[in-house]
mmCIF file of the N, C-alpha and C atoms, coordinates in Angstrom:
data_MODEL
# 
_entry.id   MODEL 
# 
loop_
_atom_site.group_PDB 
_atom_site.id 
_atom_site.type_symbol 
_atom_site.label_atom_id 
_atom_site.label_alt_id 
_atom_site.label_comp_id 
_atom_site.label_asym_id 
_atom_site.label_entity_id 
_atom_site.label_seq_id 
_atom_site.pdbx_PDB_ins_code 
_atom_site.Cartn_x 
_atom_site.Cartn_y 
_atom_site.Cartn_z 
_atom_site.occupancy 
_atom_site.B_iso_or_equiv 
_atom_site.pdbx_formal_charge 
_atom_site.auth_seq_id 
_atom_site.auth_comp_id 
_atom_site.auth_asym_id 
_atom_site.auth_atom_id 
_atom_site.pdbx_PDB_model_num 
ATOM 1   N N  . UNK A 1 1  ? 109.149 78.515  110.430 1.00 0.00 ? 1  UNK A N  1 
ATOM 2   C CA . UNK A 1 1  ? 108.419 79.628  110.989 1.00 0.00 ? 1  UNK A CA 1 
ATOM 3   C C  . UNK A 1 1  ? 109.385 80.481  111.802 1.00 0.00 ? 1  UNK A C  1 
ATOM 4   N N  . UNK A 1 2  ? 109.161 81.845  111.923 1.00 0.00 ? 2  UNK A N  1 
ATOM 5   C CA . UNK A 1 2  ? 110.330 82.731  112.172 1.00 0.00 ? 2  UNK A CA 1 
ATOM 6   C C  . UNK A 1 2  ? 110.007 83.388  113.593 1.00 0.00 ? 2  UNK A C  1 
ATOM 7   N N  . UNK A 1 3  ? 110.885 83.187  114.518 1.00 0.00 ? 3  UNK A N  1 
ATOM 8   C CA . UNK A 1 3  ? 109.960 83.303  116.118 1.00 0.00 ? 3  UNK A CA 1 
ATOM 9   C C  . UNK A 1 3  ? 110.029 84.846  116.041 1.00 0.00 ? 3  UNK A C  1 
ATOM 10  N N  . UNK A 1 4  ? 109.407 85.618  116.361 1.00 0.00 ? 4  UNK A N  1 
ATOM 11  C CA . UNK A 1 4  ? 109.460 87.095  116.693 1.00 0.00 ? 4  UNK A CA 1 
ATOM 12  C C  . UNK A 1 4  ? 109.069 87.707  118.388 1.00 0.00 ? 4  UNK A C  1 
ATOM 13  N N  . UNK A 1 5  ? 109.907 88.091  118.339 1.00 0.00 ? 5  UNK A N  1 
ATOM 14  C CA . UNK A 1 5  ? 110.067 88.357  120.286 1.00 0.00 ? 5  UNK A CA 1 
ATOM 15  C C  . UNK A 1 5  ? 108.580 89.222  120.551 1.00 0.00 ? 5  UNK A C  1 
ATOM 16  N N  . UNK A 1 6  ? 107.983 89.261  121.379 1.00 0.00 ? 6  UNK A N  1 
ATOM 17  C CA . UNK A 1 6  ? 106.726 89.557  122.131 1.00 0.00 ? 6  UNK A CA 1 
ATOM 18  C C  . UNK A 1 6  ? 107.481 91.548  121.787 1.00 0.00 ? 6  UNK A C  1 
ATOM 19  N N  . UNK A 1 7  ? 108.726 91.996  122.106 1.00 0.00 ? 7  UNK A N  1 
ATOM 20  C CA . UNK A 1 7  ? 108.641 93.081  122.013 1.00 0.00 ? 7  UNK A CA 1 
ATOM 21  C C  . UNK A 1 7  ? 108.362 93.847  120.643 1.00 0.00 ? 7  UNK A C  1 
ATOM 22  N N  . UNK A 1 8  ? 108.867 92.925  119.822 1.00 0.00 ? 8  UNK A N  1 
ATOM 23  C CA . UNK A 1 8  ? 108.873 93.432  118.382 1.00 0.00 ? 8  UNK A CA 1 
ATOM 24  C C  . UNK A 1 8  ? 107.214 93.420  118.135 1.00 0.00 ? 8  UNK A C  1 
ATOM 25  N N  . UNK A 1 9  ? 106.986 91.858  118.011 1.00 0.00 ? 9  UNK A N  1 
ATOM 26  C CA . UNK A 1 9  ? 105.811 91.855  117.907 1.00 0.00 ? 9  UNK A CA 1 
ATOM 27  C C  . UNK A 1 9  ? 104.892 93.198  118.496 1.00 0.00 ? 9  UNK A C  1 
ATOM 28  N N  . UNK A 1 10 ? 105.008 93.657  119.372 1.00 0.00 ? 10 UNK A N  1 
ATOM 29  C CA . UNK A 1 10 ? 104.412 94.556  119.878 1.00 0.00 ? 10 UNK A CA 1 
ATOM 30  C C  . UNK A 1 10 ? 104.381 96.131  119.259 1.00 0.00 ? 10 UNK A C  1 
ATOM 31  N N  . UNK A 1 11 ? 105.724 96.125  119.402 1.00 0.00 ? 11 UNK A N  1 
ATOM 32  C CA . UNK A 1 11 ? 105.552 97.211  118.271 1.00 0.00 ? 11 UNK A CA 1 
ATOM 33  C C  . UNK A 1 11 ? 105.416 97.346  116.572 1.00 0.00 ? 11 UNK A C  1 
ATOM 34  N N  . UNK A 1 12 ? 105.274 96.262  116.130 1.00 0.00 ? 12 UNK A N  1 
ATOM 35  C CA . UNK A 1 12 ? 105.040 96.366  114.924 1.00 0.00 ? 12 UNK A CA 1 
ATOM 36  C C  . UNK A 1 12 ? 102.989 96.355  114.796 1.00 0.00 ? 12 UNK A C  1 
ATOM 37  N N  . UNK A 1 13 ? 102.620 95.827  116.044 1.00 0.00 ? 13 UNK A N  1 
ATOM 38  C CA . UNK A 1 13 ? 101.424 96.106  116.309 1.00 0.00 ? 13 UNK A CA 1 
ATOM 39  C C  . UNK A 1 13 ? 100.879 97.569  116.085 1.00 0.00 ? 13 UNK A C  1 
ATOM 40  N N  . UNK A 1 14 ? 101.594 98.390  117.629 1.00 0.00 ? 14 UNK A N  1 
ATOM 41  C CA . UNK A 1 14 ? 101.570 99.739  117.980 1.00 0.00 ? 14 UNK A CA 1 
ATOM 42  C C  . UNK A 1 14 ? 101.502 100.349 116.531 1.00 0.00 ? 14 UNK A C  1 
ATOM 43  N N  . UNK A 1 15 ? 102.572 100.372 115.615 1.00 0.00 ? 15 UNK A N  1 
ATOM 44  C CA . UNK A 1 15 ? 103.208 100.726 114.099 1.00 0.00 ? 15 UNK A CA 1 
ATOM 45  C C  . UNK A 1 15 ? 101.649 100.585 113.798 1.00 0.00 ? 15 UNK A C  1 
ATOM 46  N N  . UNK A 1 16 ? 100.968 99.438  113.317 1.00 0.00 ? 16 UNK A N  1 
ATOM 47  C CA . UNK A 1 16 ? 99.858  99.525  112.237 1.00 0.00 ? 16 UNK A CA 1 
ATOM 48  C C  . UNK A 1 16 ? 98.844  99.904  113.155 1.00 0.00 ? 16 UNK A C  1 
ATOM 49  N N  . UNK A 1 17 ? 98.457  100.214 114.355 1.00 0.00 ? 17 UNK A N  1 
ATOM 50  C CA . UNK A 1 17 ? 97.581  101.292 115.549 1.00 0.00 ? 17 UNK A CA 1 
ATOM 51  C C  . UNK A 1 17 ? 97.641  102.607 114.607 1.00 0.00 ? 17 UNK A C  1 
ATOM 52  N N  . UNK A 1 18 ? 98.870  102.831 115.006 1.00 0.00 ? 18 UNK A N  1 
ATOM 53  C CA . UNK A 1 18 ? 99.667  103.973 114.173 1.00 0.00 ? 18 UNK A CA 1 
ATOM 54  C C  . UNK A 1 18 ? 99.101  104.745 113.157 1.00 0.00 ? 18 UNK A C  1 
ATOM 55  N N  . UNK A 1 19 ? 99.341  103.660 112.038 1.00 0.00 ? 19 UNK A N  1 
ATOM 56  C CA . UNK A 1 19 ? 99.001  104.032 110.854 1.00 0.00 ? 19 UNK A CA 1 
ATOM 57  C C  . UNK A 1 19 ? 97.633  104.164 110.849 1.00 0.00 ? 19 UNK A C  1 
ATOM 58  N N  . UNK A 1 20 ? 96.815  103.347 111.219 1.00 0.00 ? 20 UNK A N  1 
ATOM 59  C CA . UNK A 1 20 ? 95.321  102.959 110.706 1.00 0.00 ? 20 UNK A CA 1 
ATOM 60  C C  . UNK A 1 20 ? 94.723  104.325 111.274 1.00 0.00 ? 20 UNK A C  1 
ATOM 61  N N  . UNK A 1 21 ? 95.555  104.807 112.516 1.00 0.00 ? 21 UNK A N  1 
ATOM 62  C CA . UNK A 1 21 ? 95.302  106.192 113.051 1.00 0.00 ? 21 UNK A CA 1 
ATOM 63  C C  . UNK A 1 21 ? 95.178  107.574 112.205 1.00 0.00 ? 21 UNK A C  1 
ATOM 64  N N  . UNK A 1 22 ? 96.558  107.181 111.795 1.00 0.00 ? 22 UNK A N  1 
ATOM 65  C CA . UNK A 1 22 ? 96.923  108.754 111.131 1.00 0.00 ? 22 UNK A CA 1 
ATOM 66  C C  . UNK A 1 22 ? 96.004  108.427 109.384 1.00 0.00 ? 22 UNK A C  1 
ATOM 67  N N  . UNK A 1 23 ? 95.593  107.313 109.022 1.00 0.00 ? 23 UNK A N  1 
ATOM 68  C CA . UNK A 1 23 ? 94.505  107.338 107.752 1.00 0.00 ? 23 UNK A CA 1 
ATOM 69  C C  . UNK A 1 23 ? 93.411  107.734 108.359 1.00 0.00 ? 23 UNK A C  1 
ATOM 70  N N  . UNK A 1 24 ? 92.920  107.600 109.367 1.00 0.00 ? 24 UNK A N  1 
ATOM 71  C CA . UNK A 1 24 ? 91.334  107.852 109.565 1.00 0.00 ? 24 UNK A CA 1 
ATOM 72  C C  . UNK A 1 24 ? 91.675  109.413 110.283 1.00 0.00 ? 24 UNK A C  1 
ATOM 73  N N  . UNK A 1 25 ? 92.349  110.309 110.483 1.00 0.00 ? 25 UNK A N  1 
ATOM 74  C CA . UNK A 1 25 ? 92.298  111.353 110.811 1.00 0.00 ? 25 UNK A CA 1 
ATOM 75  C C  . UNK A 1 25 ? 92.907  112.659 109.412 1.00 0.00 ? 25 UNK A C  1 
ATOM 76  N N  . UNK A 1 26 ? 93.966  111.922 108.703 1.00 0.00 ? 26 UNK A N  1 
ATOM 77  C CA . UNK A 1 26 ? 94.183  112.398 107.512 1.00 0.00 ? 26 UNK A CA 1 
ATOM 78  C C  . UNK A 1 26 ? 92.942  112.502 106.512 1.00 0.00 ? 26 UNK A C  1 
ATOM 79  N N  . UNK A 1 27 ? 92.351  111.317 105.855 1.00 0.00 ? 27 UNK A N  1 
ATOM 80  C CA . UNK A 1 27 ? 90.478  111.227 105.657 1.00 0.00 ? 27 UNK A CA 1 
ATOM 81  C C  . UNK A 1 27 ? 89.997  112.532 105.826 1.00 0.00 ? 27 UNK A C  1 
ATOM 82  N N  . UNK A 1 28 ? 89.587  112.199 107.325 1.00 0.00 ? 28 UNK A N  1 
ATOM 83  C CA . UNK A 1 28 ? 89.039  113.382 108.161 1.00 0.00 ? 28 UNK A CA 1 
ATOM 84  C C  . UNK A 1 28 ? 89.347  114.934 107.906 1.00 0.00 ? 28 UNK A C  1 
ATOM 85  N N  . UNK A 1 29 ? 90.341  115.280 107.868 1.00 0.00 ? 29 UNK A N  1 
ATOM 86  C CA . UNK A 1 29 ? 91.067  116.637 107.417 1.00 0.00 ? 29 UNK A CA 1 
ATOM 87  C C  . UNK A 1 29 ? 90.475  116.860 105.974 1.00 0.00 ? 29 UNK A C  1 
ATOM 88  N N  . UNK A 1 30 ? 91.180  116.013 105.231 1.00 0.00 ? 30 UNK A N  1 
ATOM 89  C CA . UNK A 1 30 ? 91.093  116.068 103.801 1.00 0.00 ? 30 UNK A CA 1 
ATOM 90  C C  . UNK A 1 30 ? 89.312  116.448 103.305 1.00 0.00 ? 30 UNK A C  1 
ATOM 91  N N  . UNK A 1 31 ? 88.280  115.621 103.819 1.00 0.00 ? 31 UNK A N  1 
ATOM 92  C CA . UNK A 1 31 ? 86.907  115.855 103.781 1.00 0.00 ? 31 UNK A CA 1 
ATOM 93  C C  . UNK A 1 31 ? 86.555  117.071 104.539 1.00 0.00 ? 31 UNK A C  1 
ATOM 94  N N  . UNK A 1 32 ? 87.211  117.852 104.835 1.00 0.00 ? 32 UNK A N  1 
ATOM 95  C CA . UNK A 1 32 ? 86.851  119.060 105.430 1.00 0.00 ? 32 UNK A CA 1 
ATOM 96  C C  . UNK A 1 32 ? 86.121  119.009 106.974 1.00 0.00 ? 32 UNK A C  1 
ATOM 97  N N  . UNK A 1 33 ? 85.988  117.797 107.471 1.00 0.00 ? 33 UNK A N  1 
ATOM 98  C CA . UNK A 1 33 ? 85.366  117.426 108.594 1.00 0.00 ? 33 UNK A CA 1 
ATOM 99  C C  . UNK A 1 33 ? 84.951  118.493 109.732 1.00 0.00 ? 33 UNK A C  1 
ATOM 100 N N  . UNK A 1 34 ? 83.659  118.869 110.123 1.00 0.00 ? 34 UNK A N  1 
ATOM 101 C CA . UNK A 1 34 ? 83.051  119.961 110.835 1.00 0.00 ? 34 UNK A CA 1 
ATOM 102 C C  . UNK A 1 34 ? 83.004  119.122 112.119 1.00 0.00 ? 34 UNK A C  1 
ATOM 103 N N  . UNK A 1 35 ? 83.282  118.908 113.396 1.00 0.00 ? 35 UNK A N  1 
ATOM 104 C CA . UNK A 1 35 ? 83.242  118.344 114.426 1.00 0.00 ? 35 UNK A CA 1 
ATOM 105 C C  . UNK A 1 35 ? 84.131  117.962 115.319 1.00 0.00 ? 35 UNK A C  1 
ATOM 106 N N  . UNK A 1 36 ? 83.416  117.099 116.214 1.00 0.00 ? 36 UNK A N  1 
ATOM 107 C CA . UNK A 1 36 ? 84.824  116.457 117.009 1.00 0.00 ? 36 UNK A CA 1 
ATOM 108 C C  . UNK A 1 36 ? 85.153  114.808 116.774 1.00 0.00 ? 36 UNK A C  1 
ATOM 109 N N  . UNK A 1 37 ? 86.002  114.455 117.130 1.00 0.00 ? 37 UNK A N  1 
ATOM 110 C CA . UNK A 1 37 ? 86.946  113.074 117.006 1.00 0.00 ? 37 UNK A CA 1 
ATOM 111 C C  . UNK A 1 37 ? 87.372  112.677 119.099 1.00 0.00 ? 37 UNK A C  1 
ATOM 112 N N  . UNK A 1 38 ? 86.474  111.654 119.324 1.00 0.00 ? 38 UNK A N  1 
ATOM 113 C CA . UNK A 1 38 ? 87.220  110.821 120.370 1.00 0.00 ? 38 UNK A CA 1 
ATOM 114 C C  . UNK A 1 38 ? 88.079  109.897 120.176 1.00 0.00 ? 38 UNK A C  1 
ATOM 115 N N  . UNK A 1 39 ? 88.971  109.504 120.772 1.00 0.00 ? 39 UNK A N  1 
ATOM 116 C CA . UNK A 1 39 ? 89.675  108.784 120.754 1.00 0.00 ? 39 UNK A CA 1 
ATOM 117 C C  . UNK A 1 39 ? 89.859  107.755 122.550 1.00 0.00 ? 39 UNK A C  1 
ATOM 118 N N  . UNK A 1 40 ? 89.332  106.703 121.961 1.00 0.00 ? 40 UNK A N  1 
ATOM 119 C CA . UNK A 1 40 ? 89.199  106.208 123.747 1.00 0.00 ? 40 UNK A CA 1 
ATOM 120 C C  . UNK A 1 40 ? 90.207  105.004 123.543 1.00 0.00 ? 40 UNK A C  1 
ATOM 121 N N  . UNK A 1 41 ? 91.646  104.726 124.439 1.00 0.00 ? 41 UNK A N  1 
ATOM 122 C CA . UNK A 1 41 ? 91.778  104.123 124.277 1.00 0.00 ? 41 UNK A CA 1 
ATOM 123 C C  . UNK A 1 41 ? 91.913  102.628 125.643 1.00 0.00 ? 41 UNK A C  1 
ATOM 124 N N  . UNK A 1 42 ? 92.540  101.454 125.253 1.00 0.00 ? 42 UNK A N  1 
ATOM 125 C CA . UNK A 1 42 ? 92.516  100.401 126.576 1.00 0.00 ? 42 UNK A CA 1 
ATOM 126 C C  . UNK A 1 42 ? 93.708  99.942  126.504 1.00 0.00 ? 42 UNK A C  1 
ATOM 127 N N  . UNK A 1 43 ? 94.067  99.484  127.863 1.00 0.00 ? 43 UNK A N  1 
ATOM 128 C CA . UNK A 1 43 ? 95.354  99.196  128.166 1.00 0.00 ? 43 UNK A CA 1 
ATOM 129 C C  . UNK A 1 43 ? 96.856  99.464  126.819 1.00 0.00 ? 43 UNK A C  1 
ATOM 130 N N  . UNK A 1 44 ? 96.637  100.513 126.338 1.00 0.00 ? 44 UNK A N  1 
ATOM 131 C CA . UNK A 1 44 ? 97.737  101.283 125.506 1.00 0.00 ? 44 UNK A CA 1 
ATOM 132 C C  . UNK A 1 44 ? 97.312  101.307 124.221 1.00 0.00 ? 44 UNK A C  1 
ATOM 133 N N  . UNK A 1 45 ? 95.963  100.317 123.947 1.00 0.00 ? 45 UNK A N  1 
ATOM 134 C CA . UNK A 1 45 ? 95.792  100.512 122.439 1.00 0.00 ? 45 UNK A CA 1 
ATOM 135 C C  . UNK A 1 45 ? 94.648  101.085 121.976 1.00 0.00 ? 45 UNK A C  1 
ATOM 136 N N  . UNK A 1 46 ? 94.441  101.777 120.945 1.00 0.00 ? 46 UNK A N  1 
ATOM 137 C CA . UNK A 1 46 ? 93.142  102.480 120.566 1.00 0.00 ? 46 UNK A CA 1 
ATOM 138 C C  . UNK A 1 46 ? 91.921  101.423 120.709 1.00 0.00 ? 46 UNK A C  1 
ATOM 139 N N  . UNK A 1 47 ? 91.150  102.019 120.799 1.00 0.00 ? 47 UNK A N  1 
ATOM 140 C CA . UNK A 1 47 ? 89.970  100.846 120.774 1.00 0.00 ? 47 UNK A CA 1 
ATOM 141 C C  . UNK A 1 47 ? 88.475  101.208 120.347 1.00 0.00 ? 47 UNK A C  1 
ATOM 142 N N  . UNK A 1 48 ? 88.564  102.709 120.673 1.00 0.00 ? 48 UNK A N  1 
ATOM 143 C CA . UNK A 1 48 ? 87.301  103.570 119.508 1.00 0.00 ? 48 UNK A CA 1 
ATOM 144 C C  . UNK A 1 48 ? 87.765  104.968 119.062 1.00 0.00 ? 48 UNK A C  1 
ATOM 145 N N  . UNK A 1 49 ? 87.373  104.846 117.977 1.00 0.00 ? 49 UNK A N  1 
ATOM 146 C CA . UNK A 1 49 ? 87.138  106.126 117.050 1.00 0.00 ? 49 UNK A CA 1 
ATOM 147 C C  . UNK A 1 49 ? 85.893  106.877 116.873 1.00 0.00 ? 49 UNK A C  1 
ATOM 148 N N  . UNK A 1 50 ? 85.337  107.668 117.811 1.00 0.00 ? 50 UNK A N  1 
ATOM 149 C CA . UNK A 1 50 ? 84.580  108.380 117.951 1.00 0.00 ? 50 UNK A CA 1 
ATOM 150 C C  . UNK A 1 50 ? 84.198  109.697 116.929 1.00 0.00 ? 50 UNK A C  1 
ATOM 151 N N  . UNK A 1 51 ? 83.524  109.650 116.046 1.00 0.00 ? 51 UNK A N  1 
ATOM 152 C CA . UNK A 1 51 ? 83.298  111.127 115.328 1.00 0.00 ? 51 UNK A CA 1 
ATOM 153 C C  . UNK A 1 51 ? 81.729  111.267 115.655 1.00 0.00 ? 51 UNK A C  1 
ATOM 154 N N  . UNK A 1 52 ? 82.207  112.664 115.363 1.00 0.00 ? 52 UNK A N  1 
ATOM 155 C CA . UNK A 1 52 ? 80.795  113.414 115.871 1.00 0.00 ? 52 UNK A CA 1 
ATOM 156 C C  . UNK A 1 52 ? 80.917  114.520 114.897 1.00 0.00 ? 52 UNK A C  1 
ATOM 157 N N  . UNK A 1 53 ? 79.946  114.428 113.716 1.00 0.00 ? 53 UNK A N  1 
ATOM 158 C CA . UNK A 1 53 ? 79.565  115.412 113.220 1.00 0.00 ? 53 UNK A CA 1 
ATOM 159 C C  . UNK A 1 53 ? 79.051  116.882 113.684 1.00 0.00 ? 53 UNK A C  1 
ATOM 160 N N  . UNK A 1 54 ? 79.099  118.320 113.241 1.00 0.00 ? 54 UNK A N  1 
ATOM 161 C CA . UNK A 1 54 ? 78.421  119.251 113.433 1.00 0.00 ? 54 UNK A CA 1 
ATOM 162 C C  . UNK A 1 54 ? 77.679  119.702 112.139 1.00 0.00 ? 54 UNK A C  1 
ATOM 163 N N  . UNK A 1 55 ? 76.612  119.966 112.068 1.00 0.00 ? 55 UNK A N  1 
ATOM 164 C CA . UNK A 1 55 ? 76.810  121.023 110.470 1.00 0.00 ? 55 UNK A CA 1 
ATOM 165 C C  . UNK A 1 55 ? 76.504  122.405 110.631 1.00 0.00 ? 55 UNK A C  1 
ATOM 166 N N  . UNK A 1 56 ? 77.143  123.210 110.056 1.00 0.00 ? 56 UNK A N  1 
ATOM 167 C CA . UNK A 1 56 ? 76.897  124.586 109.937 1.00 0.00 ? 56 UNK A CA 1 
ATOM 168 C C  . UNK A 1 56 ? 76.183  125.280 108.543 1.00 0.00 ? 56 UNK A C  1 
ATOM 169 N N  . UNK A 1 57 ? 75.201  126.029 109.472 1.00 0.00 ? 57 UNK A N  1 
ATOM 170 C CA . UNK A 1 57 ? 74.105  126.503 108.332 1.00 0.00 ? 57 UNK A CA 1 
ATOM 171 C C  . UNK A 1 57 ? 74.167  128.041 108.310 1.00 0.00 ? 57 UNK A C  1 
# 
């Protein structure tokens, strides 16, 4: 088993935060998305993804 230091570990965490981020806001764009997006996060890491639809008539 391959020890990995608490810092790495950490950022390879942050890294897939990251990513899982920039897919659910890329999504978002791409679907033409009418609204807003929270983003709340805790002690440095995301922890909700808030959307809030509008529709326009």
């Amino acid at each position: 088993m391959a020890l990995v230091s608490p810092k790495v570990e950490r950022q390879v965490i942050e890294k897939s935060q990251l990513t899982k981020l920039y897919e659910v806001m890329k999504a978002t764009m791409d679907s033409k998305f009418y609204g807003s997006v929270e983003i709340k996060f805790e002690a440095g890491k995301v922890t909700i993804i808030r959307k809030t639809e509008s529709l326009k008539i």
